[in-house]
Each structure stands twice: as C-alpha cells, then as structure tokens.
C-alpha positions as CSV (number, residue, x, y, z in Angstrom):
1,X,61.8,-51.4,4.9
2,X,60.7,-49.1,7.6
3,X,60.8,-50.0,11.0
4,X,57.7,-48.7,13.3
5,X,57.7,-48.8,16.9
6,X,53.9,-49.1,18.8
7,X,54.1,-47.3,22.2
8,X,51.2,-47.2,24.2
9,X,50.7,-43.9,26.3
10,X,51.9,-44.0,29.5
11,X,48.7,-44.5,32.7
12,X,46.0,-42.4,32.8
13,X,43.9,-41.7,35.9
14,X,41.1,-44.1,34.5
15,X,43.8,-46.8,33.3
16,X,44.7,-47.0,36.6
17,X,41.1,-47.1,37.4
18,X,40.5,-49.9,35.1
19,X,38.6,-48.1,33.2
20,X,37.4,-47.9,29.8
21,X,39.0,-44.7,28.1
22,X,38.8,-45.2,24.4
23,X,38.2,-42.0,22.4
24,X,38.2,-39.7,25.5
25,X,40.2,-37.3,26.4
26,X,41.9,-38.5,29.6
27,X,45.4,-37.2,31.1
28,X,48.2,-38.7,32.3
29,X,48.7,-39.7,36.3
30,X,52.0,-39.2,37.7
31,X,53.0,-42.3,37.4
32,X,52.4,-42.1,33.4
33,X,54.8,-39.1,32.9
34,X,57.4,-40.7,34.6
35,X,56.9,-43.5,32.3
36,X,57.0,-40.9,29.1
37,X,60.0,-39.6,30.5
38,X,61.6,-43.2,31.0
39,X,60.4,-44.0,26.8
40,X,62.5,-40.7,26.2
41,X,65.6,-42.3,27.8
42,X,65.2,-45.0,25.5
43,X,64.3,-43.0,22.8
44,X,67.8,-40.9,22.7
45,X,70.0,-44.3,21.5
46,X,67.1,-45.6,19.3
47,X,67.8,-44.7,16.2
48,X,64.6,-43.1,15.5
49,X,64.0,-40.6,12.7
50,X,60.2,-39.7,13.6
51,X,57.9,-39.5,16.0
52,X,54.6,-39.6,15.5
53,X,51.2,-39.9,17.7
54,X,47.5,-39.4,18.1
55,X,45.8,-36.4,18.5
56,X,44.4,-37.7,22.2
57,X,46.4,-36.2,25.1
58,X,48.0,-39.1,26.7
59,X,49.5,-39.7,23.5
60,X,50.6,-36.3,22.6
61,X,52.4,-36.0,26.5
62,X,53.7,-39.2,25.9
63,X,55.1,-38.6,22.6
64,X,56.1,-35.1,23.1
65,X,59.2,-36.3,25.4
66,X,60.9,-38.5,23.3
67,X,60.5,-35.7,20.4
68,X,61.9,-33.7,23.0
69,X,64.9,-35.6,23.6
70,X,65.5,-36.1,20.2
71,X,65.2,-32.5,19.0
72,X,62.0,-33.3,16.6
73,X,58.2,-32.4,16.5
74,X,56.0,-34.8,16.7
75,X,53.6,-35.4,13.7
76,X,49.9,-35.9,14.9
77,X,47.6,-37.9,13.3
78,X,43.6,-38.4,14.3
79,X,44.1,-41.9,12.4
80,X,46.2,-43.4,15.1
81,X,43.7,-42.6,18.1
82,X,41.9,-45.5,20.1
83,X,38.5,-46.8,19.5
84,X,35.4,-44.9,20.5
85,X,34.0,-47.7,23.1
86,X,30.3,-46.1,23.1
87,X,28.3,-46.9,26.1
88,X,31.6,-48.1,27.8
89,X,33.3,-44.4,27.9
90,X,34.2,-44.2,31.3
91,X,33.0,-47.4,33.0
92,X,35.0,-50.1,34.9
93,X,34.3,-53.9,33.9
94,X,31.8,-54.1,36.8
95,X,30.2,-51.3,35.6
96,X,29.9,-52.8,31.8
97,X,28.9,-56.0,33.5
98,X,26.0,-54.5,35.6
99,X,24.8,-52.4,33.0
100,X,25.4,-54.6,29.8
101,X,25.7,-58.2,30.6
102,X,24.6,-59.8,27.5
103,X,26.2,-57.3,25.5
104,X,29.5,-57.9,27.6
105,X,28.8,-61.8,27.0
106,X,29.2,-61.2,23.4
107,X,31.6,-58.7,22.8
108,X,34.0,-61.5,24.8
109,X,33.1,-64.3,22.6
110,X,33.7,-62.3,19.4
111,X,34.7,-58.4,20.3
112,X,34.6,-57.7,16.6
113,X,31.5,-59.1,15.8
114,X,29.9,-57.6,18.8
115,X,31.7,-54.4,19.6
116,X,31.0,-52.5,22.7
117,X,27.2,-50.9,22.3
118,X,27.2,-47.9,20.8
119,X,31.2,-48.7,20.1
120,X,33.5,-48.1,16.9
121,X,33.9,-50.7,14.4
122,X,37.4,-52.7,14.9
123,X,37.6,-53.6,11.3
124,X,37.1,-49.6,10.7
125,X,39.6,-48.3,13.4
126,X,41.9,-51.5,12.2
127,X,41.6,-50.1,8.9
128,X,42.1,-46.8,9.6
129,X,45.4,-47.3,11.6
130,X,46.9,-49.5,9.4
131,X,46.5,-46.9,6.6
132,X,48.2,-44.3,8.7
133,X,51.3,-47.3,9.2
134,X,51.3,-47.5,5.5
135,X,51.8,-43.7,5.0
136,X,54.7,-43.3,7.9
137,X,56.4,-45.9,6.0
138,X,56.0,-44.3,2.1
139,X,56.6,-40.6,4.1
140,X,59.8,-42.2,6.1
141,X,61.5,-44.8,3.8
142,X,64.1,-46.9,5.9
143,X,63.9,-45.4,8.9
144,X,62.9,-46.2,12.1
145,X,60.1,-44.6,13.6
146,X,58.3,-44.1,16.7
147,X,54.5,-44.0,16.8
148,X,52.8,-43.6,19.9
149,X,48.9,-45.0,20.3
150,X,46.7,-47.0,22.1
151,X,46.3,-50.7,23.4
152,X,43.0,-51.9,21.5
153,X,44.5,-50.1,18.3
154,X,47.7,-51.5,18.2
155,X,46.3,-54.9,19.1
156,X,44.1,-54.6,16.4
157,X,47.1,-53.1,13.5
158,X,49.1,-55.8,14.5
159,X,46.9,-58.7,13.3
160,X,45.6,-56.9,10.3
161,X,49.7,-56.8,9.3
162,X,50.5,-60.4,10.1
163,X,47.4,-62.2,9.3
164,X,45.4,-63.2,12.5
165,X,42.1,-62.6,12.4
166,X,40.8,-59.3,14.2
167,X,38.4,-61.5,16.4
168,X,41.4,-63.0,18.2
169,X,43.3,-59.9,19.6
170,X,42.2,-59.8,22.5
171,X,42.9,-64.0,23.3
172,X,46.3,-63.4,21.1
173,X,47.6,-60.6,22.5
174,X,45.6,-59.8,25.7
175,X,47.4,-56.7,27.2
176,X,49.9,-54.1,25.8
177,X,51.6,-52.8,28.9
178,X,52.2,-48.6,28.9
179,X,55.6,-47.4,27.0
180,X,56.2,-50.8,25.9
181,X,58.0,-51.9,22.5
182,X,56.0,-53.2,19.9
183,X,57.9,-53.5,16.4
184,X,56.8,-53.9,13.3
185,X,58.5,-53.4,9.7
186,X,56.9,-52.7,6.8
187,X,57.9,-52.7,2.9
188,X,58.1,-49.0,1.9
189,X,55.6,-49.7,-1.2
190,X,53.1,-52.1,1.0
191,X,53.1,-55.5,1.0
192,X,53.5,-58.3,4.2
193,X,54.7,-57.0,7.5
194,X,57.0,-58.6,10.1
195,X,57.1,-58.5,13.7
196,X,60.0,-57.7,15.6
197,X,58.9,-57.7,19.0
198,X,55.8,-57.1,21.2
199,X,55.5,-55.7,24.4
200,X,58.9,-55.3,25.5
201,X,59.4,-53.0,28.6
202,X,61.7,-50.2,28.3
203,X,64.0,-49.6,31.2
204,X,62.7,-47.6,33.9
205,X,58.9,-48.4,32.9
206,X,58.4,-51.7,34.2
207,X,59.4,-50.9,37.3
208,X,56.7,-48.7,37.6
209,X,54.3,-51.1,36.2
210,X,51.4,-52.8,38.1
C-alpha cells in the first residue's frame, strides 16, 4: 500500500479574492507562504518519502518547502494541475453570476454535466489525476507520499477512488481548506482506495485560515 497525502497550495491573491483560478498561473499572497512554510513543519516528522506537485506555481512554492525541509526535489507533474474553468478564469461568483446565470444555474445542479463554459471536462481532469495517483503509488511502493494540488482536483480524485459519483463533489466535499491533509492509500498494483482523512489542518495553518 502507498499512502498519498492531498495538499492544496497554500492562498493565492485571487483565492483570497474568491476568485476562480483554475489553470492559471496565479502566485502565492503572504499569507500562503507562511502556510507552505507551516506544511514544511509538519512535513519534517511525516514520514514522507516523496514529494510531488503540479507544474502551476502555487503548487510548486508550496511544494518546494516541505522538499526543502526534507532534503528532496520535488517531482512535477502537469497531470496533477487544476481544471481549466474557461470563461470563469479570473472572475468572482458575482462576476460568473452576472455574466453567466443560466450557465451558473446548471453547472450547480450538476457541475459535471454542465462544467463551467468554455471549462475542462471533470471526468477528463478526474481521470487524468487519478492516473498520475496510480503511477506515484507503482513508482513509490509503501511509502508515504506527499502530493501537492488543487481543490476542484482533489475533490474530484477522491470520489473517483472511493466510489461517489463525480457530480456530488462539490455537495460531498464542499471546500478543501489550503495545506490541509487529505489521505488516501492506494494498492501498489491498483485496485480500491481508502480514505484516511480529509481536510485536516496542519498546525500553524488554520490559524491563519479565513
């Protein structure tokens, strides 16, 4: 069995914002590098083996302090970024809702049916993650790994691994908070998943928290 941990990045300047962020390329505030630096405090008594990220920026920063602290390099990996939101990129709710409401009406009645316009597939990026999971757990046999992402991503991994359907991430798991714990183990040659936690803050993070 591998053991992966999900970390979201830590804030952004649009997170903070509220706003919609998705595949673009958006740095961290202050705020979310003392939240990276808080994950790497944790990260030092972890037990990890491996750290590995997307290829977006607040993910690499975020990353690259617990590999830091634990004298590694990060592997990147374009399969474990967040899903292009389209039209979205960039707005705030309001916006979305004054430029798109019917669209808006729909993707919150089924946001895998009717992605953001213009938006990634969740069933694709689902897929695509998933497959990168599966490969950190062939490539890192019993081990346990760190793996920092993105919130709509790891929502989406996690019910493709335990069996609820991707239309309900959002209503199942309706926030991922940033540098928080989610753990999932995985059989080294595929198979079912478990889930060991979700969204369990780190020390030092939630305090800095919204």
């Amino acid at each position: 069995m591998t053991d992966l941990v999900l970390v979201r990045h830590g804030e952004t300047v649009w997170h903070s914002e509220d706003r919609y962020a998705g595949s673009s390329d958006i740095e961290l505030t202050a705020r979310g590098v003392a939240q990276a630096e808080a994950l790497a405090r944790w990260a030092r008594s972890a037990g990890l083996s491996a750290v590995w990220s997307s290829q977006l920026s607040r993910a690499a920063r975020t990353a690259s302090h617990s590999a830091s602290a634990l004298g590694l390099s990060p592997v990147v990996d374009p399969r474990l970024r967040e899903l292009d939101f389209g039209d979205a990129e960039g707005l705030t709710k309001s916006d979305l809702a004054t430029a798109y409401p019917s669209e808006l009406a729909a993707f919150r009645s089924d946001p895998v049916e009717h992605h953001l316009p213009a938006g990634e597939s969740p069933v694709e990026a689902a897929h695509r993650f998933v497959a990168c999971l599966r490969d950190i757990a062939t490539n890192e046999p019993g081990a346990r790994v760190l793996v920092v992402a993105h919130t709509t991503a790891i929502r989406l991994a996690v019910c493709h691994l335990i069996g609820i359907d991707l239309s309900r991430y959002r209503q199942v798991f309706p926030a991922v908070r940033n540098c928080a714990l989610t753990e999932v183990r995985l059989p080294d040659r595929g198979g079912d998943a478990s889930l060991l936690q979700f969204n369990t803050p780190v020390e030092g993070v939630h305090e800095l928290s919204h």
